[in-house]
TIRO-2110 file (N, C-alpha, C; in Angstrom, 1 decimal):
// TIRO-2110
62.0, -49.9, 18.3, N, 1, A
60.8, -49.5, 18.9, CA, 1, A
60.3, -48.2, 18.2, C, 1, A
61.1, -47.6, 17.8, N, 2, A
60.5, -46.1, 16.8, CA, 2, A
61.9, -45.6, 16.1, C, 2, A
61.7, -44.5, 15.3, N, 3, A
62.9, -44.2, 14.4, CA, 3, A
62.8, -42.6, 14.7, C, 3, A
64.3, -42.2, 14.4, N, 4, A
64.6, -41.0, 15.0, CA, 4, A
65.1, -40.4, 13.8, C, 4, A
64.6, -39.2, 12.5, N, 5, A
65.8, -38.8, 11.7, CA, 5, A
66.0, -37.6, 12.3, C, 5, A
67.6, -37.4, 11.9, N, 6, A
68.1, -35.8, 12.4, CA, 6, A
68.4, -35.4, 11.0, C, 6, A
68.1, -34.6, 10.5, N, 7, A
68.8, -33.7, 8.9, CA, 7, A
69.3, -32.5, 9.9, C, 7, A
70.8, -32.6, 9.3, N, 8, A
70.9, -31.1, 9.9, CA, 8, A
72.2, -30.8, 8.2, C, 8, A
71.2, -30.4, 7.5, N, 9, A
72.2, -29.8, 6.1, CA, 9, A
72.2, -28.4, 6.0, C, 9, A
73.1, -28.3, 5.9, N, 10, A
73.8, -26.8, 4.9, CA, 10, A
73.2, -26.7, 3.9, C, 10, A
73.8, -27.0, 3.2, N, 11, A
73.4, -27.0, 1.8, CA, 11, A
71.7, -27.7, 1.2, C, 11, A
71.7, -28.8, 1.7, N, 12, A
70.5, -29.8, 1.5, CA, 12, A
69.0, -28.6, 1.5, C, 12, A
68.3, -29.1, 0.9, N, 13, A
67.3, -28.0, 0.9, CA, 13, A
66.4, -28.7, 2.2, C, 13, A
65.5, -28.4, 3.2, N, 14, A
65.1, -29.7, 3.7, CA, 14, A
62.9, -29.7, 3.2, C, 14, A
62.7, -28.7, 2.7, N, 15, A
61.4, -29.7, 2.2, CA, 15, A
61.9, -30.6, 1.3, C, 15, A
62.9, -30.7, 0.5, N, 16, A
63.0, -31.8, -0.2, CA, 16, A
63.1, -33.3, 0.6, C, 16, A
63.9, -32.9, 1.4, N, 17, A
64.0, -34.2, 2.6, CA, 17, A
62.6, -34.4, 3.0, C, 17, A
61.6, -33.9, 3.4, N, 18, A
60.7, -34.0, 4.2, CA, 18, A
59.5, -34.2, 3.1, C, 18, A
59.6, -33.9, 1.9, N, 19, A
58.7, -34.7, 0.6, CA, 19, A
59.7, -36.0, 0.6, C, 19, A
60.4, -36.4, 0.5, N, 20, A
60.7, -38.0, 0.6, CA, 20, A
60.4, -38.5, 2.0, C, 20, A
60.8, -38.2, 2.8, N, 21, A
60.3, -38.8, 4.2, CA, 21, A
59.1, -39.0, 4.1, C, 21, A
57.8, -38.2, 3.6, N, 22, A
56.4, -38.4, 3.7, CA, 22, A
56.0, -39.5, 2.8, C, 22, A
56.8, -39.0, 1.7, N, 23, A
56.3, -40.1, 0.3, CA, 23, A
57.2, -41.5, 1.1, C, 23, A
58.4, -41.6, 1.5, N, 24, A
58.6, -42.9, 2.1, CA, 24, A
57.7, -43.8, 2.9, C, 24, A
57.7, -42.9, 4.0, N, 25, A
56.5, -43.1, 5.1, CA, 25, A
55.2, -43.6, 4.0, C, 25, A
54.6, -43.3, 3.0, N, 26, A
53.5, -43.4, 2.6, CA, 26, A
53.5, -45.2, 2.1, C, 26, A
54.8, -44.8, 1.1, N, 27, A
55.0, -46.3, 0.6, CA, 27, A
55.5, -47.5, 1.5, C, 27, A
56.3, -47.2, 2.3, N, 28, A
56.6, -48.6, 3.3, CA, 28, A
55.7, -48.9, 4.5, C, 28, A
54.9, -47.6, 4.7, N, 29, A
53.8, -47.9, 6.1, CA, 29, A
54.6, -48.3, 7.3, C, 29, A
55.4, -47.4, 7.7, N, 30, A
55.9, -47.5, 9.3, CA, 30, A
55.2, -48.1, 10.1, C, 30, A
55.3, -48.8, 11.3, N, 31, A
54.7, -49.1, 11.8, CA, 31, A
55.0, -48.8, 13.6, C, 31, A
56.2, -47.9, 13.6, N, 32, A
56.3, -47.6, 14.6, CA, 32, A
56.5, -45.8, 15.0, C, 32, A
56.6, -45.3, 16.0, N, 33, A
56.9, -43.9, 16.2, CA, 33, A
57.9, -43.5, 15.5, C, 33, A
57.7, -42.4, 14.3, N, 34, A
58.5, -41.5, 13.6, CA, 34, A
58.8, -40.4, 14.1, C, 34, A
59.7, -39.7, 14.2, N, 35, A
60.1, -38.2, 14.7, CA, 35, A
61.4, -37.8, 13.7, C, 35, A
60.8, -36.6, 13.1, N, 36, A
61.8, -36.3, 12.2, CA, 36, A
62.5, -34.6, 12.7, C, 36, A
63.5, -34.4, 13.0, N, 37, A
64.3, -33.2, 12.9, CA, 37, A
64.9, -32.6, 11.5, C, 37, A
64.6, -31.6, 11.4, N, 38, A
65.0, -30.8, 10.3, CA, 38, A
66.0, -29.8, 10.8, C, 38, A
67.1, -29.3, 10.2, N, 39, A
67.7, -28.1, 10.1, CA, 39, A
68.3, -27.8, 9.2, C, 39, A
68.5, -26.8, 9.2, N, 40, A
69.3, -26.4, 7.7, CA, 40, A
68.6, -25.5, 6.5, C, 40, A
68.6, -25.3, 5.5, N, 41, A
67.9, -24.2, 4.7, CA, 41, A
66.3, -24.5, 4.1, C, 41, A
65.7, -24.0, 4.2, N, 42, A
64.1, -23.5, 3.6, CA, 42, A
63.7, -25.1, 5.1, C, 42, A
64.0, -25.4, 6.6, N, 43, A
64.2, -26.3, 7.3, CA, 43, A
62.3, -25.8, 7.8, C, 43, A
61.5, -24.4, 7.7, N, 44, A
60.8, -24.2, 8.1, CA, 44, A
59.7, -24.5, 6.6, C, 44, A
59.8, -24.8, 5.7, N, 45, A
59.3, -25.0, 4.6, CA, 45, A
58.8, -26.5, 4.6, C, 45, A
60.1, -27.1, 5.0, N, 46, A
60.2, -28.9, 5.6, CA, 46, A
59.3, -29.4, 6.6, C, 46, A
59.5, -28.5, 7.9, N, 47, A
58.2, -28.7, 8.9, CA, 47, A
57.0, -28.3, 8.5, C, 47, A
56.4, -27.9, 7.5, N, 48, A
55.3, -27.5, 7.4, CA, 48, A
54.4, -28.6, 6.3, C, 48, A
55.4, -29.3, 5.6, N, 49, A
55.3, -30.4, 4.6, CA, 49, A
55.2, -31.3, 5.7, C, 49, A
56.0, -31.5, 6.5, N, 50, A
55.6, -33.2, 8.1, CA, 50, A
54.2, -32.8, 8.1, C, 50, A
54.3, -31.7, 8.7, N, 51, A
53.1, -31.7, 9.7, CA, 51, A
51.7, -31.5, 9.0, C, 51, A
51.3, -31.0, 7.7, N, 52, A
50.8, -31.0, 6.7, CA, 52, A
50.4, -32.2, 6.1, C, 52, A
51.1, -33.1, 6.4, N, 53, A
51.1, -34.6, 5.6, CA, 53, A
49.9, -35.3, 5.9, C, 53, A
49.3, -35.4, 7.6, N, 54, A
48.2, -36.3, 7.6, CA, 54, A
48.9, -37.6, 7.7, C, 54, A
50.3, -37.6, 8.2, N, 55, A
50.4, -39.1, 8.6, CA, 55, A
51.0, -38.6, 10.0, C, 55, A
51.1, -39.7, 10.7, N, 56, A
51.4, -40.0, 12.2, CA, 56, A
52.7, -39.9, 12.6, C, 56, A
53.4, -39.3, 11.4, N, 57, A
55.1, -38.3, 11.7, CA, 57, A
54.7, -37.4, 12.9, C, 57, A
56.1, -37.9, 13.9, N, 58, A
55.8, -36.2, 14.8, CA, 58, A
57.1, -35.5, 14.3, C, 58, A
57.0, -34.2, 14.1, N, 59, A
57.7, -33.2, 14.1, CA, 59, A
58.6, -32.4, 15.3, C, 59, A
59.6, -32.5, 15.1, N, 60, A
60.5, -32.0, 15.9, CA, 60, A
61.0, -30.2, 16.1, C, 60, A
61.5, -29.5, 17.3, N, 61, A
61.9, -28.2, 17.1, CA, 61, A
63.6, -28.7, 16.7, C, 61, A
64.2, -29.4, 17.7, N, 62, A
65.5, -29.3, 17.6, CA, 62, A
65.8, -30.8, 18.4, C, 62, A
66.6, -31.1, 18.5, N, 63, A
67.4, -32.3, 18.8, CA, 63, A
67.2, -32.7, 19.8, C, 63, A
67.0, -31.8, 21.2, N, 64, A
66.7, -32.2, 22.3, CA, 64, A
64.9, -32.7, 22.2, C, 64, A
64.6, -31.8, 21.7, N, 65, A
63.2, -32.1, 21.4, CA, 65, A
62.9, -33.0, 21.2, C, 65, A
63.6, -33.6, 19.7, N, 66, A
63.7, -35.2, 19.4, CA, 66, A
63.5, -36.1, 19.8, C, 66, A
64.8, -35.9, 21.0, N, 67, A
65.3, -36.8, 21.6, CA, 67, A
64.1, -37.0, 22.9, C, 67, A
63.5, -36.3, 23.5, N, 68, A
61.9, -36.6, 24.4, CA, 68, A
60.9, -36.9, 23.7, C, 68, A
60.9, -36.4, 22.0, N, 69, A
59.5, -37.0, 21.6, CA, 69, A
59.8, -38.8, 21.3, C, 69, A
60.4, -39.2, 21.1, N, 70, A
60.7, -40.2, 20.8, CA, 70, A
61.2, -41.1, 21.8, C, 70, A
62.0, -40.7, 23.0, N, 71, A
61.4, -41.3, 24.1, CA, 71, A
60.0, -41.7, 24.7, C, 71, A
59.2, -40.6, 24.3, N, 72, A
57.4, -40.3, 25.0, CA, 72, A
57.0, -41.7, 24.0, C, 72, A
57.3, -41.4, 22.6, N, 73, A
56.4, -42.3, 22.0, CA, 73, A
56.7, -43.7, 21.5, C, 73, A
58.0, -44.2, 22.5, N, 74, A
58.2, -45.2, 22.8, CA, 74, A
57.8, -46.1, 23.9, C, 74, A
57.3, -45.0, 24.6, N, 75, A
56.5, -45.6, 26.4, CA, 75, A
55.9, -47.1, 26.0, C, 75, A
END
């Protein structure tokens, strides 16, 4: 019914995650609620690329967060 990513990298840079998640999202056309969690290094660089995107990703603060947007937008 919708998809949940958690990144939580050390090392991983996460706009780079969050340029493929958008470019993913672009090419396969989701068709259900996305919610993506970031954490980890340049992780505010990452949320700014989701939410910047113009697609129907919701962005996450932290895990619990997540975990209620993604229940909401399963209703």
């Amino acid at each position: 019914k919708g998809i949940s990513i958690n990144i939580c990298g050390g090392t991983v840079r996460c706009y780079n995650i969050a340029q493929e998640v958008v470019y993913s999202e672009k090419e396969i056309n989701i068709d259900v609620p996305l919610v993506v969690r970031l954490a980890g290094t340049n992780f505010k660089e990452g949320k700014k690329i989701l939410d910047n995107s113009g697609l129907k990703l919701i962005s996450a603060e932290n895990l619990d967060d997540a975990a209620k947007k993604i229940v909401e937008a399963i209703k």
